[in-house]
C-alpha positions as CSV (number, residue, x, y, z in Angstrom):
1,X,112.3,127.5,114.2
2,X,114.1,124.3,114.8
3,X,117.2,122.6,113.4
4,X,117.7,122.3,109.9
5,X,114.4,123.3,109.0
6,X,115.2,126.2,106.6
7,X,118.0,124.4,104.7
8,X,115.7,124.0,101.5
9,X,116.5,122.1,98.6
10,X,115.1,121.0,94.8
11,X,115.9,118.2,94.1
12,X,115.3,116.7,90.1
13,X,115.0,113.4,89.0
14,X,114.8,112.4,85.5
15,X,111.9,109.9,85.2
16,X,111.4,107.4,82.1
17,X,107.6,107.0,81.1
18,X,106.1,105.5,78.5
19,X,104.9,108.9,77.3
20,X,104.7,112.6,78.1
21,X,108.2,112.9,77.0
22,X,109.1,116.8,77.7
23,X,106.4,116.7,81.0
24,X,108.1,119.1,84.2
25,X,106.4,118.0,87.3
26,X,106.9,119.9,90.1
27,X,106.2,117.9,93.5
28,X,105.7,119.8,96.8
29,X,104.4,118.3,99.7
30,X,103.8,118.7,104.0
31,X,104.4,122.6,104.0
32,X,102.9,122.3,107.3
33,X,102.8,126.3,107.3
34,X,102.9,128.5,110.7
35,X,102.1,132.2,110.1
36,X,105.5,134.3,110.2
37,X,107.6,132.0,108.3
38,X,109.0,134.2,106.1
39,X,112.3,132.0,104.6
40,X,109.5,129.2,103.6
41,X,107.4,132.0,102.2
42,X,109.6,133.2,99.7
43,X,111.1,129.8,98.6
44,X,107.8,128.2,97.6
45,X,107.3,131.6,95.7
46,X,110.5,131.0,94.0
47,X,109.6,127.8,92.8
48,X,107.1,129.0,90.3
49,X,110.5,130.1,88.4
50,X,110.9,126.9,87.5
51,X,108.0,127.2,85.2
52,X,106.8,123.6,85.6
53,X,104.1,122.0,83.7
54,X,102.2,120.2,86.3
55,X,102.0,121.4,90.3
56,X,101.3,118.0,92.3
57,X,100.8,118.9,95.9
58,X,100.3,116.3,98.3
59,X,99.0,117.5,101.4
60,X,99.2,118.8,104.9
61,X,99.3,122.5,103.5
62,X,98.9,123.4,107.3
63,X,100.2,123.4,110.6
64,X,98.2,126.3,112.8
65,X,94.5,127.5,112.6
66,X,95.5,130.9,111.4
67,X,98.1,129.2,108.0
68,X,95.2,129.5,105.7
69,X,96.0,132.7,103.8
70,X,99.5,133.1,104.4
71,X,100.5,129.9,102.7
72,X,98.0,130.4,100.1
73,X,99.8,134.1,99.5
74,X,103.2,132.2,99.8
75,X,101.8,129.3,96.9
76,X,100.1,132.1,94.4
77,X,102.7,132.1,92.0
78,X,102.6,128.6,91.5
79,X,98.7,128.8,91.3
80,X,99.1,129.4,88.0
81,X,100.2,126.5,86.9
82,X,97.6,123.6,85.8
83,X,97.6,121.4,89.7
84,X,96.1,118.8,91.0
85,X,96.2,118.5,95.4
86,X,94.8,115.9,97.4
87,X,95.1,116.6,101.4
88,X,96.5,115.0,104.3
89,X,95.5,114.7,108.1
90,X,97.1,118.1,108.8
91,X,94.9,120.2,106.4
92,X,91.6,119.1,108.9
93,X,93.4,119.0,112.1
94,X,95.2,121.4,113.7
95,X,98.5,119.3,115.4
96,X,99.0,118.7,119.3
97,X,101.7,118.9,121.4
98,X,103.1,115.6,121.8
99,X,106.4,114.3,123.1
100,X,108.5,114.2,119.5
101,X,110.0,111.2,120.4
102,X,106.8,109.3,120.4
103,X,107.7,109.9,116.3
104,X,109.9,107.3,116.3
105,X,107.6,104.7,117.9
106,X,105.2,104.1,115.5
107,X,103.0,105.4,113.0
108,X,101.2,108.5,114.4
109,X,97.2,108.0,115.7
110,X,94.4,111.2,115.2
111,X,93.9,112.6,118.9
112,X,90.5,112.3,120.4
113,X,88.7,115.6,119.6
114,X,90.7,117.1,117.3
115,X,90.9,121.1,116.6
116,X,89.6,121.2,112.9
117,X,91.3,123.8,110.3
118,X,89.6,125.5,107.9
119,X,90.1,123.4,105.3
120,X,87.0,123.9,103.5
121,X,88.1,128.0,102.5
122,X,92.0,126.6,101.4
123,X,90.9,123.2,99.1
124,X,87.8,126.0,97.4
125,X,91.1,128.4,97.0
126,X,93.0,126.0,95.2
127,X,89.9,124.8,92.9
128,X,89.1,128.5,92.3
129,X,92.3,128.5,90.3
130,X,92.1,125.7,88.7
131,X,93.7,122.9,90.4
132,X,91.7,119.9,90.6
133,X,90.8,118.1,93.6
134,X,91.5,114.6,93.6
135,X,90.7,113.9,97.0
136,X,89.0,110.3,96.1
137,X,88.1,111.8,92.8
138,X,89.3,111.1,89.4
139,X,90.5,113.9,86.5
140,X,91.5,114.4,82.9
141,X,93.9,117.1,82.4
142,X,95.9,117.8,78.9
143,X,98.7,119.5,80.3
144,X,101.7,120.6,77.4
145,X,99.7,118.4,74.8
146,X,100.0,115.2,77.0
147,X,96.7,113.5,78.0
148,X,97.0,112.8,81.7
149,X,94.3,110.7,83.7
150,X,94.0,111.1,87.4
151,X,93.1,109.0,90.0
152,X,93.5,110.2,93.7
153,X,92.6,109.4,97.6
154,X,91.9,111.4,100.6
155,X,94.4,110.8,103.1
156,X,95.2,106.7,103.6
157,X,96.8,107.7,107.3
158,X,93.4,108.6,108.7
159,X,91.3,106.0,106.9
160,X,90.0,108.3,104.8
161,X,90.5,106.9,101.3
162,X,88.1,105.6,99.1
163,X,89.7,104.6,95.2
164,X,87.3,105.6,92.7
165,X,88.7,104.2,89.7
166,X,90.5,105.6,86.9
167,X,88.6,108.4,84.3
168,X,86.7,106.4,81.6
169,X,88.1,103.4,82.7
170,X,86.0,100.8,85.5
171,X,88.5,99.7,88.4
172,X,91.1,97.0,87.3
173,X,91.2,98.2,83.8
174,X,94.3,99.4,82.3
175,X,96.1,100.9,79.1
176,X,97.2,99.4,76.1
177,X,100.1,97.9,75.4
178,X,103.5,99.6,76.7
179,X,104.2,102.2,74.5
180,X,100.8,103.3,73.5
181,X,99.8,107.1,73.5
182,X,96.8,106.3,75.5
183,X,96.6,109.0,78.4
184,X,99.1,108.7,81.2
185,X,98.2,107.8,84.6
186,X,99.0,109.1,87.4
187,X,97.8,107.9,91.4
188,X,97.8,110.6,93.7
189,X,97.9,110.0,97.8
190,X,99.4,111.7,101.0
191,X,100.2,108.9,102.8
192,X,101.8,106.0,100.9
193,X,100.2,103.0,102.6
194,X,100.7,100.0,100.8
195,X,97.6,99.3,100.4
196,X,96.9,102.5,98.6
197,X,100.4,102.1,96.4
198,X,99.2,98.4,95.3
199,X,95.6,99.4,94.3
200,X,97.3,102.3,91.9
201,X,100.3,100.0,90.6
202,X,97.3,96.9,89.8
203,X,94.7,99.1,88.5
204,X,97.5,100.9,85.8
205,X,99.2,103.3,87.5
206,X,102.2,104.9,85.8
207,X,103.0,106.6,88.6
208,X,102.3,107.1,92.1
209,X,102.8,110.8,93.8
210,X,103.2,110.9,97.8
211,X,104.2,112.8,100.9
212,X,103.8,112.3,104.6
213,X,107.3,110.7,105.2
214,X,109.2,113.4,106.0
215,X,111.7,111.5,104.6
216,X,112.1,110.0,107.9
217,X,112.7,113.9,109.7
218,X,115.2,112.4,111.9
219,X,117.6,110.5,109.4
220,X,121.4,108.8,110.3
221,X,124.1,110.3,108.2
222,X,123.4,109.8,104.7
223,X,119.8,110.4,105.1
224,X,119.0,107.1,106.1
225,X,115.2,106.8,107.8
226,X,114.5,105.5,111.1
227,X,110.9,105.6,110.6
228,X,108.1,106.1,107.7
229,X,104.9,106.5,109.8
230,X,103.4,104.5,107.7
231,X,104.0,100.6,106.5
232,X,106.3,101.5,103.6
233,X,109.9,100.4,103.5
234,X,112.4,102.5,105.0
235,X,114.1,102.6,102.2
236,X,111.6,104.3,100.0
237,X,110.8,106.6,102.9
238,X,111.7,109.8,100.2
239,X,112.9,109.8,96.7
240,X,112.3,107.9,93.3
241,X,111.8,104.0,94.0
242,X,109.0,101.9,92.4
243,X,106.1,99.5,93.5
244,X,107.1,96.1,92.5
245,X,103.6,93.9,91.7
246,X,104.1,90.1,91.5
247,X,102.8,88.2,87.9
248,X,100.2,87.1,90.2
249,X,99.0,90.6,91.2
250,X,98.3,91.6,88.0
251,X,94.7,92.2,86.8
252,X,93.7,90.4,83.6
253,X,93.2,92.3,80.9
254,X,94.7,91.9,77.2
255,X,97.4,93.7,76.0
256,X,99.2,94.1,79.1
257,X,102.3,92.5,78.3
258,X,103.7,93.4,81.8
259,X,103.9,90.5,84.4
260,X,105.8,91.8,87.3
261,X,105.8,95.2,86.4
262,X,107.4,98.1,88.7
263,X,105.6,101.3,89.0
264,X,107.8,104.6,89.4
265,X,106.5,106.1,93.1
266,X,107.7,109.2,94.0
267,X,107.8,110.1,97.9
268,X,108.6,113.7,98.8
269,X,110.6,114.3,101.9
270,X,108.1,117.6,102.6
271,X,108.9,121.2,103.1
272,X,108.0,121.5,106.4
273,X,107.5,119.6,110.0
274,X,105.1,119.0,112.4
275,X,104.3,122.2,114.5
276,X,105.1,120.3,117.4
277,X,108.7,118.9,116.6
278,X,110.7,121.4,114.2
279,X,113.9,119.7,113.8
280,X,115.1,117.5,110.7
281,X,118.8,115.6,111.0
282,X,120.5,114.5,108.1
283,X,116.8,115.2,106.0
284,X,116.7,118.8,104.7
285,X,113.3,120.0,103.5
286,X,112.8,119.6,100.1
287,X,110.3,120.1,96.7
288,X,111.0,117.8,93.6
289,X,111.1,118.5,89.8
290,X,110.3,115.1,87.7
291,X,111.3,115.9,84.5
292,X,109.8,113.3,81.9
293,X,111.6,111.3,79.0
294,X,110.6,108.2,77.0
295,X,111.1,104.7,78.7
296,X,112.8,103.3,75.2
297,X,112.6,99.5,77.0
């Protein structure tokens, strides 16, 4: 293994909403999962004893063309748990050696010919228990009596994302009035390209669920990120921040009440690292329990 990659940590934010008071999410994201790793295997099975409502995994499950069933026997307890997953470049593609430091450069690129996993068998293992599959697909869930609408995207990182809308609802619609019981909505991604972030926060989001970060993998002191590999903001590169839309952004629709609106996102920092550079500084792996109250404001 590498440095500081088995110093894993929960951490739990309390998130105000305008509904689903009493709602335990529980976020995991970039296992990136070699065979043989047993101190990973047995914390993401001691998760499920946090009992959460919700499972929202966000992506790259994998990091070697034999991960399939091992990190589906290491996620089985929480399997039974309603879920929703969309996937990330690292559940197709198996990762290639490359020079870590080219990590810091930029925003990683898909290599020509790339090994592809067998994602197919682990997204039809995760349906076959129930958890939906949002990859650019929408879903309804009632999940500890709170209606929750869907709306999710294959991986932004790899141009793979395609926004379908919201359940019931045509794009650019949005709920009633803040503090209405309509269902809660909830945008799903791996990668949290801007682009992606603004479509959820302008078409209703609630909140926004995504990985890929790292949490910059390589942080200064204080777990400050050099990099997002992606165009958001260091500063949002893990943790609980929000997606700040300009009165001029939003859609029109009456009702909404809420010019300039912010939009809780929620970046996980990942469990895991690429295959090909196992180190995190000053960025310990990490799963997150969102635990819902009323937004009284």
């Amino acid at each position: 293994m590498g440095l500081g990659v088995n110093d894993f940590t929960l951490r739990h934010f309390s998130l105000p909403l305008r509904s689903g008071a009493g709602l335990r999410i529980l976020h995991i994201s970039d296992i990136h999962y070699i065979p043989g790793q047993r101190r990973k295997f047995d914390w993401l099975q001691s998760l499920a004893e946090l009992k959460p409502d919700l499972v929202v995994n966000t992506g790259d499950n994998l990091s070697h063309p034999k991960a399939v069933d091992e990190v589906l026997d290491a996620l089985r307890p929480l399997l039974q748990f309603p879920g929703v997953f969309v996937p990330g470049s690292n559940d197709y593609y198996a990762p290639k050696w490359k020079n870590p430091l080219r990590y810091l450069s930029g925003p990683s690129k898909l290599g020509e010919e790339p090994e592809e996993l067998d994602w197919r068998r682990l997204f039809a293992a995760f349906e076959g228990t129930g958890w939906r599959n949002l990859s650019n697909h929408t879903a309804q869930l009632d999940v500890g009596g709170h209606a929750l609408d869907f709306s999710g995207v294959d991986d932004p990182h790899i141009g793979r994302d395609e926004f379908q809308g919201w359940p019931g609802a045509a794009p650019g619609t949005r709920p009633g009035s803040p503090g209405s019981e309509s269902p809660l909505r909830i945008g799903v991604a791996h990668a949290p390209v801007r682009s992606v972030l603004d479509t959820f926060a302008q078409t209703g989001a609630d909140l926004v669920l995504a990985g890929h970060t790292h949490g910059g993998q390589v942080c200064l002191p204080g777990g400050r990120a050099l990099v997002t590999n992606c165009d958001l903001p260091r500063s949002q590169a893990k943790g609980l921040s929000s997606i700040s839309l300009p009165a001029s952004a939003e859609p029109p629709s009456e009702g909404t009440g809420q010019p300039g609106r912010r939009v809780p996102l929620h970046v996980s920092a990942g469990i895991g690292t690429s295959a090909t550079a196992p180190v995190r500084l000053f960025c310990p792996p990490e799963a997150t329990l969102l635990e819902v109250h009323r937004d009284t404001e």
